[in-house]
LUMTI-722423 format. One line per field, with one value per residue (C-alpha): x, y, z; residue in three letters. Coordinates in Angstrom, 2 decimals, m for minus. Each point is the difference from the previous one (the first is absolute). Layout:
! residues N
x: X  ...
y: Y  ...
z: Z  ...
res: Ala  ...
This chain:
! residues 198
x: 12.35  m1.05  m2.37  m2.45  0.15  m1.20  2.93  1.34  2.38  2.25  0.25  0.68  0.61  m4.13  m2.88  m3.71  m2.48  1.14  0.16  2.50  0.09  m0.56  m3.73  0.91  m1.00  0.19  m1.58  1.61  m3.03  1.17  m1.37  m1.13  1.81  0.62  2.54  2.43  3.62  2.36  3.79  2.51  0.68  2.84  1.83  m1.17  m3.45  m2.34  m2.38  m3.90  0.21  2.59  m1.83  m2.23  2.55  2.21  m3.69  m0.01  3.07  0.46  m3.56  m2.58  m2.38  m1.56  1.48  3.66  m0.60  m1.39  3.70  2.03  m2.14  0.48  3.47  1.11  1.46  m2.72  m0.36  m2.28  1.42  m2.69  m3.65  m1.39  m1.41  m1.17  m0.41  m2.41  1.29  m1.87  1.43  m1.05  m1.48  m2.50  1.74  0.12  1.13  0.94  3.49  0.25  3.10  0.65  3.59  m0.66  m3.35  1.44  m1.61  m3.65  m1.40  m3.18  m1.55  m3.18  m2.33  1.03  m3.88  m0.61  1.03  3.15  m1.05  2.51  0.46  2.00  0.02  1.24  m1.26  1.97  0.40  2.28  m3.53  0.18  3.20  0.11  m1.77  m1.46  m1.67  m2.32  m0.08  m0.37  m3.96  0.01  2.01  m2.53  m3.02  2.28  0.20  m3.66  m1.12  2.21  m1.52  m3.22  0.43  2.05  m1.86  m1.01  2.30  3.37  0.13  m1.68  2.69  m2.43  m1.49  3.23  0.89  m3.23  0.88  3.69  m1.31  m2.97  3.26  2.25  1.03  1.44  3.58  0.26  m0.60  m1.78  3.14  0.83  2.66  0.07  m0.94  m1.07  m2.88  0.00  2.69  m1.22  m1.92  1.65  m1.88  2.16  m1.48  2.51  m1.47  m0.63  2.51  2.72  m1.49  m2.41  0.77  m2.24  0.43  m2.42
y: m15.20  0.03  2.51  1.37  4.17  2.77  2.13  2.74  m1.08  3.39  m0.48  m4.41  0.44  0.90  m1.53  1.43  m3.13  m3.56  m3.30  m2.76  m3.78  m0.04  2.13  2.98  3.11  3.43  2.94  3.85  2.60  3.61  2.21  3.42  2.40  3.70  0.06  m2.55  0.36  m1.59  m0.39  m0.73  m3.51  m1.43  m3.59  m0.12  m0.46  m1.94  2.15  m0.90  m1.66  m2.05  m1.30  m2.07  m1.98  m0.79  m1.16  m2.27  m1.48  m0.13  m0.78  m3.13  1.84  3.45  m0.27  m0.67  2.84  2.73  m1.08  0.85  3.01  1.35  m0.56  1.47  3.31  1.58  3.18  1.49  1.27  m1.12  0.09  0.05  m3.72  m2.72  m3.66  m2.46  m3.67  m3.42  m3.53  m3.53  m0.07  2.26  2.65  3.74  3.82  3.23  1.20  3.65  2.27  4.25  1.17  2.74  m1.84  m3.43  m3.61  m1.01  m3.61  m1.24  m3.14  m1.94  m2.77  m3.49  m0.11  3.13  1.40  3.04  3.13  2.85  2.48  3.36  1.34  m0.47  m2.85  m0.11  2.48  2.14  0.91  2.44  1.66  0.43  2.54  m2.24  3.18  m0.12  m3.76  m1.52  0.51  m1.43  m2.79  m0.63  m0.27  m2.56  m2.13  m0.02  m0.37  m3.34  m1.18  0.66  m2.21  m2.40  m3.53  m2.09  m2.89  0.65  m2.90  2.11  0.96  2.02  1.55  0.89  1.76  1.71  1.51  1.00  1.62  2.24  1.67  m0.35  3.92  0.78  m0.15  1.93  3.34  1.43  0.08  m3.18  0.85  m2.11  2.18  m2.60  m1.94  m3.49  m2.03  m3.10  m1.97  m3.91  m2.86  m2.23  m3.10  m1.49  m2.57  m2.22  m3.01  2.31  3.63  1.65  3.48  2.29  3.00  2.45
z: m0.63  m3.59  m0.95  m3.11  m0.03  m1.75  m0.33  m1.86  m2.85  0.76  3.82  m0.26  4.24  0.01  0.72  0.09  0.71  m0.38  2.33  0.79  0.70  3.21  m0.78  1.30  m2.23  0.02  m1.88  0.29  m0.39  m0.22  2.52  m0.97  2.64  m1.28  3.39  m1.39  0.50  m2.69  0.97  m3.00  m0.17  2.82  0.26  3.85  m0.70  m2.49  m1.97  0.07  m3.48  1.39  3.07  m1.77  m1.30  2.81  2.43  m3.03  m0.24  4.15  0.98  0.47  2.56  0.96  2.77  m0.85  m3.09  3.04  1.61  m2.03  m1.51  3.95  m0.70  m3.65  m0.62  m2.01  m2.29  m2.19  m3.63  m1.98  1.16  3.69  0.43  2.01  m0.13  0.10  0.73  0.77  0.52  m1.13  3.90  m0.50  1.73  m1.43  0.94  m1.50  0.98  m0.36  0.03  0.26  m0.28  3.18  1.96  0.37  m1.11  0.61  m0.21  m0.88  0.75  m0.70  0.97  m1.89  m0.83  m1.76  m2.85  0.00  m2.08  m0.81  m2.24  0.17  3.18  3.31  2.06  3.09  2.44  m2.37  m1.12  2.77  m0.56  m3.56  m2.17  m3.15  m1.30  m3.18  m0.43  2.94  m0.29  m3.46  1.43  2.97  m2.62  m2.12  2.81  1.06  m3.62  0.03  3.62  m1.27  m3.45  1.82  m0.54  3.09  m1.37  m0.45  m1.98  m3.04  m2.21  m2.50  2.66  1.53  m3.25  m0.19  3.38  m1.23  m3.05  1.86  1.53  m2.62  m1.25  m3.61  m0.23  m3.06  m0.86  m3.20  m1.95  1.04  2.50  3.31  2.92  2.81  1.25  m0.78  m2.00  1.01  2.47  0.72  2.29  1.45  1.49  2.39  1.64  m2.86  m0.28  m2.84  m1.03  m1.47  m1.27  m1.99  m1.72  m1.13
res: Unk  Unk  Unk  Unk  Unk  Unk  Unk  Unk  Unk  Unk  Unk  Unk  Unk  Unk  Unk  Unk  Unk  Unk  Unk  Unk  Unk  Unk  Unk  Unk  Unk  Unk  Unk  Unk  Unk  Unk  Unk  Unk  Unk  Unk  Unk  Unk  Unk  Unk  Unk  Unk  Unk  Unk  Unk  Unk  Unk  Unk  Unk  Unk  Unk  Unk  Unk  Unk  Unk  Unk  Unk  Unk  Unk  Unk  Unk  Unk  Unk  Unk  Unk  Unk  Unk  Unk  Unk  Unk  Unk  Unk  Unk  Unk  Unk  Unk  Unk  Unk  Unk  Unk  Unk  Unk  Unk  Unk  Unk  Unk  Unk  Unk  Unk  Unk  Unk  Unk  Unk  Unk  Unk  Unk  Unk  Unk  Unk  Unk  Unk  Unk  Unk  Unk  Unk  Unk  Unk  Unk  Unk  Unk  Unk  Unk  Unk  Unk  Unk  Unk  Unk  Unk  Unk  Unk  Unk  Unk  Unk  Unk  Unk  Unk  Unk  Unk  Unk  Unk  Unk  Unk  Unk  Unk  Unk  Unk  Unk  Unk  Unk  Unk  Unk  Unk  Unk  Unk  Unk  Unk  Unk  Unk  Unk  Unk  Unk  Unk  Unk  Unk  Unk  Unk  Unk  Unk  Unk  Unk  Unk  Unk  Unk  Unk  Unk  Unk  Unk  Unk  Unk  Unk  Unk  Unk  Unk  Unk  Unk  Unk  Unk  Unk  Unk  Unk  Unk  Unk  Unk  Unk  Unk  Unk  Unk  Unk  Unk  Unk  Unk  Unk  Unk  Unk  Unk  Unk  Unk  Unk  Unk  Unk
């Protein structure tokens, strides 16, 4: 399928966030895990900047993307991550991944709204040590239930919400260190697409 992508111009097989033409998007947040185990980069598997990029290319619907997530090779050389994909249907999850503790999927109500930040969501949550950041993670994602406005319809207010939780990316010096790039709303149901960045 065709597809819009942020990517990284270095590694042109990424993808981070981006959505196709069938409305199907996807978003990779980083998940802080001090127990993270990195393996140096194989042909037998696709790497988690890489996984973006073939659910777009491959997918029309959550559930066809949690298919053939189930099925790919995976590994983690970059960052730990997981994802969080929605459909022109209304339809949404989080598909998350460990390299020893297996794959966790997380699924939600067509009606209400999917939050996630950095941390664990699934029942990986259970098995992995996040250390210092899952709490800071945890108060993120109340902080952007608790700003979230009663109609999703409300772009501005929707933004508001993203930037209560949005963290510096920079550091004094001007050196990126983490937090937030970017935040991107993609409204799929809409006859074409609407995609924001901020």
């Amino acid at each position: 399928f065709r597809s819009i992508a942020v990517v990284a111009t270095e590694l042109f097989t990424s993808a981070f966030d981006g959505s196709n033409d069938r409305g199907f998007c996807i978003a990779l947040l980083a998940v802080s895990n001090g127990a993270a185990q990195f393996v140096e980069p194989g042909f037998d598997a696709f790497d988690e900047i890489t996984v973006p990029r073939i659910l777009l290319e491959s997918c029309a619907t959550v559930e066809e993307a949690i298919a053939l997530f189930s099925k790919m090779q995976k590994q983690t050389v970059f960052i730990p991550c997981h994802y969080i994909i929605g459909d022109r249907h209304g339809n949404a999850a989080v598909l998350e991944w460990h390299e020893t503790s297996g794959m966790g999927i997380v699924r939600r109500e067509k009606s209400q709204p999917f939050l996630c930040t950095n941390h664990y969501l699934s029942s990986l949550r259970h098995v992995i040590s996040e250390e210092e950041h899952e709490e800071e993670s945890r108060q993120r994602l109340a902080t952007l239930g608790s700003h979230l406005p009663q109609d999703l319809d409300d772009d501005q207010g929707l933004w508001r919400a993203a930037d209560a939780v949005r963290m510096s990316a920079l550091d004094e010096d001007g050196s990126i260190i983490g937090g937030t790039l970017w935040t991107a709303l993609y409204r799929t149901a809409l006859p074409g697409l609407d995609i924001r960045f901020l």
